[in-house]
Each structure stands twice: as structure tokens, then as C-alpha cells.
N, C-alpha and C positions, 0 to 999 in steps of 0.2 A: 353066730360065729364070732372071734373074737379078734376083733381087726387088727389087735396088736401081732395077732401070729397067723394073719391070712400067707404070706409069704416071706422067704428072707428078701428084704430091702436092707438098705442102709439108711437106719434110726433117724437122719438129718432131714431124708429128703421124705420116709413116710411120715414124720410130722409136718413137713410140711404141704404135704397132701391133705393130710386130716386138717391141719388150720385153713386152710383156703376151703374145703368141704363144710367147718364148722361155720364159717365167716356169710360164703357166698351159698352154698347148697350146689354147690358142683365142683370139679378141677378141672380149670384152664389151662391147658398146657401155654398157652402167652401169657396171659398173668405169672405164671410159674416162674418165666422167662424174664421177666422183668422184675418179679418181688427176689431173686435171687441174685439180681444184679448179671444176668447172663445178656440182658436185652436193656439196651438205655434208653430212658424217658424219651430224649431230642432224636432218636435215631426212629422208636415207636413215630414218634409224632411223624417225622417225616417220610415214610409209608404213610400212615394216611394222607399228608398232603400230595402223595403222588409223588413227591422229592427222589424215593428210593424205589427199583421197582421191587429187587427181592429184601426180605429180611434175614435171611438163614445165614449169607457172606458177612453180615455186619455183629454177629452175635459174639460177645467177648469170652475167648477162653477155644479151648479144645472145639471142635466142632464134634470130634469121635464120642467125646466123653460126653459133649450135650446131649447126643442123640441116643447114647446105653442108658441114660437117667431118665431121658422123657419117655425112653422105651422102659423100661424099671418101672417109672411112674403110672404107666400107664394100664400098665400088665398088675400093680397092684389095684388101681380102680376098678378095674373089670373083677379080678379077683374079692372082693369085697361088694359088688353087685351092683358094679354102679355101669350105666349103659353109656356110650359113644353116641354122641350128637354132632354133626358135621355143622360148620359155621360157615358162615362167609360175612369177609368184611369191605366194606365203600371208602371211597375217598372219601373226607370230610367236606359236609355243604350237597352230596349232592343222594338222590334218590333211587333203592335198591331198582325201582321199576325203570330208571333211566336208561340211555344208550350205553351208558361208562360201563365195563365191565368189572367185577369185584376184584378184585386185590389179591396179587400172589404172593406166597411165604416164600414159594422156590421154585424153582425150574423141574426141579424132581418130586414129582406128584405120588411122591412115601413123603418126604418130607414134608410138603405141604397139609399135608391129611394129618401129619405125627403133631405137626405145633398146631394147626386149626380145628384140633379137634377138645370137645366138651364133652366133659362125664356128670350124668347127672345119675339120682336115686331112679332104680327101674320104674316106681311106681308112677314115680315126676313126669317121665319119659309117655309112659302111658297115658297118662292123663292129656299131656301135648297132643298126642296122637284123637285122641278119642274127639276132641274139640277143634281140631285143626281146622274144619271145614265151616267151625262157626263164625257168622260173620260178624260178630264182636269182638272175637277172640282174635279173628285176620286184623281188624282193628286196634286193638291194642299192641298186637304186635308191631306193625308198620310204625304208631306212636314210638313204638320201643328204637327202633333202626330209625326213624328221622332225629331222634334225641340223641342217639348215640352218633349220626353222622353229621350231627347240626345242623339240619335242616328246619329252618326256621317254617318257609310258606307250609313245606310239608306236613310239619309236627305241626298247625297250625287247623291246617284243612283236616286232616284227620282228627283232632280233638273235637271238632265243628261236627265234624259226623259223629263221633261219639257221645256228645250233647245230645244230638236228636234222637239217635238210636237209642241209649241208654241212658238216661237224665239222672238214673240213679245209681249208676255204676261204682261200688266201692272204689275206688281210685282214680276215681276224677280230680278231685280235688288235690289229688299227688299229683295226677301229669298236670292240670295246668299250673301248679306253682314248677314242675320241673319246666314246659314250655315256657314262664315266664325268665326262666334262668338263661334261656338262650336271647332273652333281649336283654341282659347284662354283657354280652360279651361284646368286646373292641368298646364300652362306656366308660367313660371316666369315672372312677371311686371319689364322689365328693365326704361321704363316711368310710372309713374305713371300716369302723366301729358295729357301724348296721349292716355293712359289705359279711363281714363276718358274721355275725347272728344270722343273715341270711343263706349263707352257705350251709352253716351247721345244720339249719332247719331243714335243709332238702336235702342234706347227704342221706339221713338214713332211708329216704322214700327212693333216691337215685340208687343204691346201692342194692334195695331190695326191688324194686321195676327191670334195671339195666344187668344186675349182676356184675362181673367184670369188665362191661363198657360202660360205667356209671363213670369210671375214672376220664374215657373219653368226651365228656359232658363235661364234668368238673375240672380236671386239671387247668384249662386254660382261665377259669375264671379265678382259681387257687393262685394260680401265676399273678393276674391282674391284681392281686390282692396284694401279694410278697411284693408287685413292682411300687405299689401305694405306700409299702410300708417301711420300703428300703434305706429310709433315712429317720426312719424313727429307733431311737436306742431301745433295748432290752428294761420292761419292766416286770418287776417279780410278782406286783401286784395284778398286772394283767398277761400273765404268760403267753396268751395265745395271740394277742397282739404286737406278734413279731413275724418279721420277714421268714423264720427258719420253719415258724410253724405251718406257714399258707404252703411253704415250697416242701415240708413235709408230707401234706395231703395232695400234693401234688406228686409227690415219688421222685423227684428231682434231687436226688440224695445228692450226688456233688453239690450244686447250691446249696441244698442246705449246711453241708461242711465248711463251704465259705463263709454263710450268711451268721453260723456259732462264733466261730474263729475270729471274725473280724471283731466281735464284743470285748472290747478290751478285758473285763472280766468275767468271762464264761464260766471261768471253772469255780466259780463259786457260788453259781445256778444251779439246783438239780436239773431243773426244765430244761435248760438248754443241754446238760453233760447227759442228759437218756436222748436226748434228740440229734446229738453228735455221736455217740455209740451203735443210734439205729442206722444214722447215713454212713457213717463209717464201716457197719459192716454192711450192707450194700454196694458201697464201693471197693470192698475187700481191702480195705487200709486196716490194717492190722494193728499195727504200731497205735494210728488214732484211735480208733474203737476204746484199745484199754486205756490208752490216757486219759478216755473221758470217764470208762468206769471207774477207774482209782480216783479222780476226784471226787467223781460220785460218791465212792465209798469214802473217802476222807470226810467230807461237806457234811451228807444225809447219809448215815449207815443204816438206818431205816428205812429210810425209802431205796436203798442201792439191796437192801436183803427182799424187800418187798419185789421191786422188780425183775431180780437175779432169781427169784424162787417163783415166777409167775408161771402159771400152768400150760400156756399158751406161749411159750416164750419162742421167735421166731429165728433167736441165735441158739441155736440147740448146744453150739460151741463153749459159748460162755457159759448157759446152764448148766453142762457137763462139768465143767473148772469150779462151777462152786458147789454141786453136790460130790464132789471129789475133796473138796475145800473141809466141804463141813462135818464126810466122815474122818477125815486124817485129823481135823481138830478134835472129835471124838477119840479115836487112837492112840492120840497123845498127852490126854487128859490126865494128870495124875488125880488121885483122891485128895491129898494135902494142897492142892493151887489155891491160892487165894482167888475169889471170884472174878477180881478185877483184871487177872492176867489170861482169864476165856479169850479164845481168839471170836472175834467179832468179826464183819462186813468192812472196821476198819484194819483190821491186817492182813484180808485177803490179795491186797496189791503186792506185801512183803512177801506173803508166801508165794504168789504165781513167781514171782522174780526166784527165788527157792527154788519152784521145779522146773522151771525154765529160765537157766542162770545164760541160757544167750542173748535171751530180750535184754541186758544189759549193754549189750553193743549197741543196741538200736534204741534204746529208751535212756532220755537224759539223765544221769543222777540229780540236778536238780528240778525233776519233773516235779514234785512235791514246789508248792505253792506258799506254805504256811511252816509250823513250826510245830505245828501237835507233836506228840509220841508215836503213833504212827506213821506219822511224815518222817518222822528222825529213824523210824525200824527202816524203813523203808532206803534212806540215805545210807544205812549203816551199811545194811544188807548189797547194796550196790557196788558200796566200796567194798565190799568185803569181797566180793564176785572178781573184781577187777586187782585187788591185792592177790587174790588167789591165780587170779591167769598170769600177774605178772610175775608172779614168782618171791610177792614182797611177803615175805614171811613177817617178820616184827610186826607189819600193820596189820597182817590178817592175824594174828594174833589177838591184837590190841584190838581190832574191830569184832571178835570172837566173844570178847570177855565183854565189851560195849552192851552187847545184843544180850546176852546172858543177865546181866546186872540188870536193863531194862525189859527184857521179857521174855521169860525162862521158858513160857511153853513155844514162843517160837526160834527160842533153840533149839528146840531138839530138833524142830523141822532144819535148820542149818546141818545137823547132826547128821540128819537120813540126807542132807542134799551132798555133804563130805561123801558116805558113799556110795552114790550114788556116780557122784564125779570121779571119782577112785575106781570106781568099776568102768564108766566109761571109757577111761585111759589105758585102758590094759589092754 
């Protein structure tokens, strides 16, 4: 069957099903909640420390509309064959077999079942079943739940048992470097440098053991990392040793928007301007998001086409804007253009301002940085938006024939955007 026409969904949120599918081997309706900026990292954290006792109250945005999409979302995974596995989650530190009782999403037990539930492959699901009762399999599971609840004695003692029972068991050697990850936590970073090498090496073993609570293992040590690094400036030669990057593995996307922003010159980083795009749309800051692509695109038009055309791309949004981008620059391609006047990755900033001539209320005209040619389309175009609302004829004029003389093919997009605004006024 062809997953792209299992059912009508809306295009945003079934790819975002199928990445979290392709990434983890299931869909998390919490992960969902949180990779979509619906559920905050500090608000997460605090259900598990018992802080909060429901999560459902605290979820940003419509509460109606969350629960049609996870319901949408959910009704496409079953449609597509994927089976409902019920979870339950612990406070952190302590042990499923303890007195403490698992953790509510809500008081209304649809709710709770709609965000706590896991879709896995039928066959995954069977396979669970079939082994359930093995006592290596009870073993490694419980490893799985004291790692994700940081239980140190407990991930501790069951690893002990898994030595004697199994000496040879493929993923041994995963869980005890993931059990020795929880004797970094609350230690002081005397490397930052190995703090990191260390992490990267147990992320892919946390991600593929824990699934979606891999993040609750790691995040806190990602944090420990960022807090190490917070006064170390942005270098280009080591990109990943910077605060934005730890507090992006982290999902802490506000921080991370701080920890870009505060680099006196960010936007002349590609690394930081895709890392301020991803927390930006997470936080649904719109305005920032494209500030940082249009540097992007100014800085590295290569790498800004590179990651705007990414297969996986998890802003379906902005994807959409530049395959829209790239056929209109087709459309308007005469056969006589000189090569040089192809619209490129750098004049896709001109043109968004083009078909959405309001983001000029909201986006500075001198957002541009530099003085390239694009940066100049781009300042024309702006003025040219706001000579036109104000009614300044001669300038919009004069800012008309500006654009034309420096880059004819995106006149004409001025051209379709005249009526475009002519139609909307009527």
C-alpha cells in the first residue's frame, strides 16, 4: 500500500509521522508533542520530576486542535499497519516495581491513552509478544526503563544480572557505556571536548535501545554540556563545540535561540543560521526562523539549497516556499537571460518578501547584513513594498526601474506581485 495515499491527512503532520517512523521505528504521540513545539522541554522535564501532575493543561496552543491532529495522526498509523502499544511513564530516579505510581497525562483517561500511546510495525509488536515471557528479554527491558528513569542502583543491578545470564549478549556492551552515562550526570565537565565525543558515541546506541526516551537519559547531560560551554565564543572550526549545539540535542529550542543570538556575529555562520531556523520553528517565531534562512541563503547559497531541498525536512513550511520558489523561477525564465541573472538560494529572501509583501511590517529593511546584490534586491524590494503602501509613487517608481536594471528576472516576480496586490484591493 502506498503510505502517501493511506488516507487524507494534512501533508505537515503525515510527514511528520513518517520522520519520527523513519528515525525511531515507531510514532510517539509525546515525542510528536514536543518535536512540534506543542509540549516544552522544562514543562516535559517537570512531569517527570513530579513538579506537574498533569501534562494535557500545560500544552501550548489550542487544546481542540491538538487532540483532531493526534487523533488524525493516530488513525493514519493504524491505517498504514502500524499497532498501539500502551506505555507508562516513572518519575525520574526511581523504579517501575516501586511503590510510586506511574505518571498521568490527564485526568481524562481518552486523553491520557491518545498522548501515551506508541505505534509500532505489527511485526515489531509480535515479536514483543512472543518473547515477552523471556527472562532476558524481562531483563533488558527493565535496563531499558531504569535508563530512561535514571536509576542508577537499578540499571546497575540488572546489567549484573545480565553479565551472568548472558555474557554474551549483543548489547551489552551498549548498555554498559549507556549505564556509565548516568555516572556523568550532576559531574563536573573538566573536558568539554571529551564530554562531547562522549555523548555522540552513545547517542546512536541510546536512541536505538531507549527509542523516544533516549532523550530522557541524554538531555540532561546535553544541558551539563551547554552549561560548560556557555562562555566559550562560536568557532567555525569546531562547530559543535558551542552552547547552541549541546542545547540543540537537547530540544531546548528557546535556549538555543538565546545561546545563536547572543554571538555577536551569527549570521555570518551557516552552523549557527540552520540551528536558529530549527529552534525558531519550534518555537513558532516566524519572523526569526526566516531571518536566519535569508542569511543563510545570503552567507552559503549552497548549503541553504542543500538544506531547503532535504528529503526529510522537518519544516514542511519552508520546504513548500522553496519548491514553489524554484518552479516560479522556472516560469519566468526567458530563453535570452544571461546565466548570471538565474534566480539562485540567493534571491529566494527577495522573492518570499514578493509574495508575501506583509512580512515587511515585521521584518527590518535592513535585515541584510552586507552589501552583496542580493542584499541590495532585497532592500530595494522592501522599499519598494512600503513606497507602495504609502502611496509614494515617484519612489516606487524609481525603486521599480532600480530592481529591473539589477535583476530583470526578478522583475517580473515584482510584476505578478503588482497584480497580485491589485487584485487583492479590489
Amino acid at each position: 500500500m502506498n503510505i502517501d495515499s493511506a488516507m487524507n491527512i494534512d501533508p505537515e503532520l503525515q510527514a511528520q509521522v513518517n520522520a519520527q517512523l523513519l528515525e525511531q521505528g515507531a510514532f510517539t504521540a509525546l515525542a510528536w508533542l514536543i518535536d512540534c513545539g506543542r509540549l516544552a522541554g522544562d514543562v516535559y522535564d517537570g512531569w517527570r520530576r513530579r513538579d506537574i501532575e498533569f501534562l494535557d493543561d500545560a500544552l501550548m496552543g489550542s487544546k481542540e486542535k491538538i487532540r483532531a491532529q493526534l487523533e488524525a495522526a493516530t488513525a493514519y498509523a493504524r491505517k498504514i499497519g502500524l499497532v498501539e502499544q500502551a506505555q507508562e511513564f516513572y518519575a525520574w530516579g526511581t523504579a517501575p516495581q516501586g511503590a510510586e505510581a506511574a505518571l498521568r497525562i490527564s485526568s481524562d483517561p481518552q486523553w491520557h491513552r491518545l498522548v501515551a500511546g506508541r505505534y509500532v510495525r505489527a511485526q515489531n509488536a509480535l515479536q514483543m509478544d512472543l518473547f515477552f515471557d523471556n527472562p532476558i528479554v524481562a531483563l533488558t527491558n527493565g535496563i531499558v526503563r531504569a535508563l530512561a528513569t535514571r536509576n542508577r542502583s537499578e540499571c546497575r543491578r540488572l546489567l549484573d544480572r545480565l553479565y551472568e545470564s548472558a555474557p554474551n549478549h549483543a548489547d551489552l556492551a551498549a548498555f554498559d557505556a549507556l549505564q556509565g552515562a548516568l555516572d556523568h550526570l550532576n559531574r563536573p565537565i573538566v573536558d568539554p571536548r571529551q564530554e562531547l565525543g562522549f555523548l555522540r558515541a552513545i547517542a546512536p546506541s541510546a536512541k536505538r535501545l531507549l527509542g523516544f526516551q533516549a532523550r530522557d537519559l541524554l538531555s540532561p547531560l546535553w544541558r551539563q554540556l551547554a552549561a560548560a560551554l556557555e562562555l566559550r565564543p562560536y568557532a567555525a572550526a569546531e562547530p559543535e563545540l558551542h552552547g547552541s549545539f549541546a542545547l540543540s540535542q537537547a530540544q531546548d529550542w528557546p535556549q538555543v535561540c538565546d545561546s545563536v543570538t547572543r554571538e555577536p556575529d551569527w549570521r555570518l555562520q551557516p552552523a549557527l543560521c540552520l540551528r536558529l531556523a530549527q529552534a525558531a520553528f519550534h518555537c513558532r517565531n516566524r519572523e526569526l526562523k526566516l531571518s536566519a534562512w535569508f542569511h543563510l541563503c545570503w552567507r552559503a547559497p549552497m548549503q541553504a539549497t542543500e538544506a531547503l531541498e532535504h528529503p526529510r525536512h522537518q519544516d514542511t513550511g519552508i520546504a513548500a516556499l522553496w519548491q514553489r520558489y524554484v518552479a516560479s523561477a522556472e516560469d519566468l525564465s526567458l530563453p535570452g537571460d544571461a546565466p548570471e541573472t538565474a534566480l539562485t538560494a540567493l534571491d529566494f529572501p527577495a522573492w518570499l518578501l514578493l509574495r508575501e509583501p506583509g512580512l515587511a511590517q515585521r521584518l527590518d529593511p535592513e535585515l541584510p547584513t552586507g552589501d552583496t546584490p542580493a542584499e541590495e534586491c532585497f532592500r530595494c524590494v522592501h522599499r519598494w513594498i512600503e513606497a507602495r503602501r504609502a502611496h509614494r509613487q515617484s519612489d516606487e517608481m524609481a525603486l521599480r526601474k532600480t530592481l529591473q536594471a539589477g535583476h530583470p528576472v526578478l522583475f517580473r516576480h515584482l510584476k505578478q506581485a503588482v497584480l497580485a496586490m491589485a487584485h487583492d484591493a479590489r
